[in-house]
N, C-alpha and C positions, 0 to 999 in steps of 0.2 A: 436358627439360620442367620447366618451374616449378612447384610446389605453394606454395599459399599455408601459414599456420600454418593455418589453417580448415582447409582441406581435407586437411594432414596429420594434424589430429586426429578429423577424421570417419572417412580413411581406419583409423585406427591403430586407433578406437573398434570398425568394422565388422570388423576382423580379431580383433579380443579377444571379441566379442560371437560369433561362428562359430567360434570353437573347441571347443566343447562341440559344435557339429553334426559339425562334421572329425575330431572325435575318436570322434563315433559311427558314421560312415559309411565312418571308414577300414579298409581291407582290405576292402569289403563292393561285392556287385553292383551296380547298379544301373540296369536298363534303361530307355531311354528311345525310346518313339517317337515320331519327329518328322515334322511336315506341316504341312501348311493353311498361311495365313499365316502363320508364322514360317520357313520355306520363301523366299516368295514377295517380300519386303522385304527390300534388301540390307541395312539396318543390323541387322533382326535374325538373320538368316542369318549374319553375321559375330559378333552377340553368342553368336547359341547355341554358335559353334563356338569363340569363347573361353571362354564358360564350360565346355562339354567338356573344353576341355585343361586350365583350372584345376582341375576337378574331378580329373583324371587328374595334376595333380602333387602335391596333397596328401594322394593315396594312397586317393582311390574308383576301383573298376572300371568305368566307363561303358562301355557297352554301348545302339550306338544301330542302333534297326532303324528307316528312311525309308519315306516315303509318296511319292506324287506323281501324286497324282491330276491336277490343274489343269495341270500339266505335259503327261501323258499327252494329255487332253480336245485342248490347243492343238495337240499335236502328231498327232492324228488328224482334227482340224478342217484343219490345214495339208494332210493327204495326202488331203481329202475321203472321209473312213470316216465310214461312222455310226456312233454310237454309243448305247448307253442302258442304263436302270439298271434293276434287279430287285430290291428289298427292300434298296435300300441299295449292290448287288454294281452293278459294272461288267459288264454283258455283255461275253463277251471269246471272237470266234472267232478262225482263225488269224491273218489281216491285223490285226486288232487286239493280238495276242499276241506280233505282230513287234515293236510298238510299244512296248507294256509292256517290253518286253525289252533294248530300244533306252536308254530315257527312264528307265528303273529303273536295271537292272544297267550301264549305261553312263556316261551322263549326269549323273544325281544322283547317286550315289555317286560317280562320281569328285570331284565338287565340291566335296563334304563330304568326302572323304580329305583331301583340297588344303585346305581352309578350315582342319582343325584343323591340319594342318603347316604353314601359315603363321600359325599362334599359339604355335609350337613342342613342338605334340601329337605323338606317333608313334602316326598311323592305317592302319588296312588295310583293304581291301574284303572280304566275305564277299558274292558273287554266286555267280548261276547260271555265267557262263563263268568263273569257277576255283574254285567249292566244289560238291560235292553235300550240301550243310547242310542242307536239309530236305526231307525226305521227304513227298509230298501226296498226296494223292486227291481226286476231284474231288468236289465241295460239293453240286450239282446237274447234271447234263449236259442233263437238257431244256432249263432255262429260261436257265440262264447259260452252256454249254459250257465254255470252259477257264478256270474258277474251281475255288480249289481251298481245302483245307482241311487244316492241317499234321496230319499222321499223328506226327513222331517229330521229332527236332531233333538233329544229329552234334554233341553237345556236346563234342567235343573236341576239334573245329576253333575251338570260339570259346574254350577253355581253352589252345588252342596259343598263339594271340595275348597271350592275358593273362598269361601267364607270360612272354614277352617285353616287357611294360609296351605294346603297342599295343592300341588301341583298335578294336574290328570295328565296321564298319559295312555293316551288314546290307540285303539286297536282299527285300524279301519275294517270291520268284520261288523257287517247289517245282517239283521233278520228281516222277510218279507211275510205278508200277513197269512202264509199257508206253514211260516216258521222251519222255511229252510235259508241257513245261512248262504249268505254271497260274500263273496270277495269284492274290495270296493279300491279303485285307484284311490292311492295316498294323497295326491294331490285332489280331489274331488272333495273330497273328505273334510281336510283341512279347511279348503275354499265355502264350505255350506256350514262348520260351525264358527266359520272367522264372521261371516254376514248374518248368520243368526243369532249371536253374541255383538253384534255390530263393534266388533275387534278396531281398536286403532292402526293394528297393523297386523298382516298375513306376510311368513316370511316363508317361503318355499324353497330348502335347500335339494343342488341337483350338481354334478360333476361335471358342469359346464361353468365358462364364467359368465354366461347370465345370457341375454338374446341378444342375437346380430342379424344384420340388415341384409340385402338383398347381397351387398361386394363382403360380406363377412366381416363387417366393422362390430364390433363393440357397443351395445348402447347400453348407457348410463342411465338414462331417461326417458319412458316416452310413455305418450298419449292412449289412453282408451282406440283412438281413433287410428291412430298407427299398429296398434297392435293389429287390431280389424283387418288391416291392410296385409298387414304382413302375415296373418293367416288367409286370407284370400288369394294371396299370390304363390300362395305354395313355399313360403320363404321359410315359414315352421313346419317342423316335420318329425316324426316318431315322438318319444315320450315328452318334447316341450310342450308338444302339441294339449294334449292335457291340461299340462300346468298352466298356459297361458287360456285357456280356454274359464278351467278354476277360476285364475286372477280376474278374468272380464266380468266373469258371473259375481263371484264376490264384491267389488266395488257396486257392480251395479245396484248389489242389493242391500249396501250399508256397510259394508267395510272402507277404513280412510284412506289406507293405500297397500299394496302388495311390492315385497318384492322378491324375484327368483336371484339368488345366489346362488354364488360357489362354493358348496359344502367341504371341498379339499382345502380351503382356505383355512388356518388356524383363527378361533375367534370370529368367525362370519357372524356368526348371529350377534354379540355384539359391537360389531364395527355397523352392522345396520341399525344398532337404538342407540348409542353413542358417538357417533359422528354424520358429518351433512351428507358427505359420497355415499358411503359405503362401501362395498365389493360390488357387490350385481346390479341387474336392470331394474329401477323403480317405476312402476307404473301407479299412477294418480289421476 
């Protein structure tokens, strides 16, 4: 491939400029969950998973746990199952739980294994048919059945990998101790082994650009304390709801900062570990 002089010195400039972030993110956790639209578009789906692997050769620990809701839906819509949602949750009884199980542990993660090794990453799956990584219990059994909610996380299955330089990529799919699987929100997920890995950073990608305030503004920034707020006043609502619920839990419990991005964004995940802004809302 050709490069112009222009564009070797753009290239040259964006490498000299991200040094100071590669230098602070090296040797450091960093999980990432990944869904919605950046999922569902093959150019981004192939960007995230090079940026994963670049991430992974200059020396951060990516750590990516997958969503796949819109996945699941087509593929419960194909086998004619209803389906429907409860405060954000998928209701999920058995016929639906084959499916989660299918379209999670099988399907998507094998994909994203394959995407980063063909950008010369070395990844491994972390599922239900060859881990017992997390431990659940179920979240509600009247209203949702088998949803669940991570109890504990075998951190040293996803430390086994790291220390081999491979990358896990996570099924959010728990067992409960009568050892029926549950369905577990992606963002939940992520949030409980970013604090129990005491992650430097939780990157939560979502098809929004990140959380806005009560007039619909934009934030870039904000507090533990505002978050609080802005969940109490009813200003979050359906699936952020979650995510930012995640983010609060995590900090509190030893993660260094989270942030929810815009997964339609080309490169989101690294404009979050290589520059100050970023794309999305940073909560610290």
């Amino acid at each position: 491939m050709t490069v112009s002089r222009k564009n070797a010195e753009n290239i040259a400039s964006v490498l000299v400029e991200g040094m100071p972030y590669i230098r602070r993110f090296s040797n450091k956790k960093i999980v990432i969950k990944y869904g919605g639209a950046a999922m569902l578009k093959n150019e981004l789906r192939q960007g995230f998973a090079r940026d994963v692997a670049l991430m992974k050769l200059v020396g951060m620990y990516p750590i990516v746990i997958h969503g796949g809701g819109p996945q699941i839906g087509a593929e419960l819509e194909r086998k004619n199952i209803e389906t429907s949602f409860y405060e954000g949750y998928r209701v999920t009884n058995k016929a639906t739980m084959t499916v989660v199980k299918k379209v999670l542990g099988k399907e998507i993660n094998k994909e994203i294994v394959q995407l980063i090794k063909s950008f010369g990453g070395s990844a491994e799956s972390l599922s239900w048919f060859n881990s017992d990584l997390i431990k659940a219990s179920k979240l509600n059994e009247e209203e949702l059945g088998l949803v669940g909610k991570v109890n504990s996380v075998k951190v040293s299955e996803i430390t086994k990998l790291l220390k081999r330089n491979c990358i896990p990529i996570i099924s959010p799919i728990g067992k409960d101790d009568k050892d029926n699987y549950l369905n577990i929100n992606a963002d939940l997920v992520a949030g409980k082994i970013a604090s129990t890995l005491k992650a430097e950073k939780l990157i939560l990608l979502t098809d929004v650009a990140g959380i806005k305030d009560e007039d619909g503004k934009f934030l870039s920034k904000i507090t533990k304390r505002k978050a609080k707020q802005l969940i109490k006043s009813n200003v979050i609502k359906g699936g952020m709801s979650p995510k930012l619920y995640s983010s609060l839990d995590s900090i509190q419990k030893g993660t260094k900062s989270v942030t929810i991005t815009d997964g339609r964004v080309p490169h989101a995940v690294l404009l979050e570990v290589l520059t100050d802004e970023g794309v999305g809302t940073l909560i610290s």
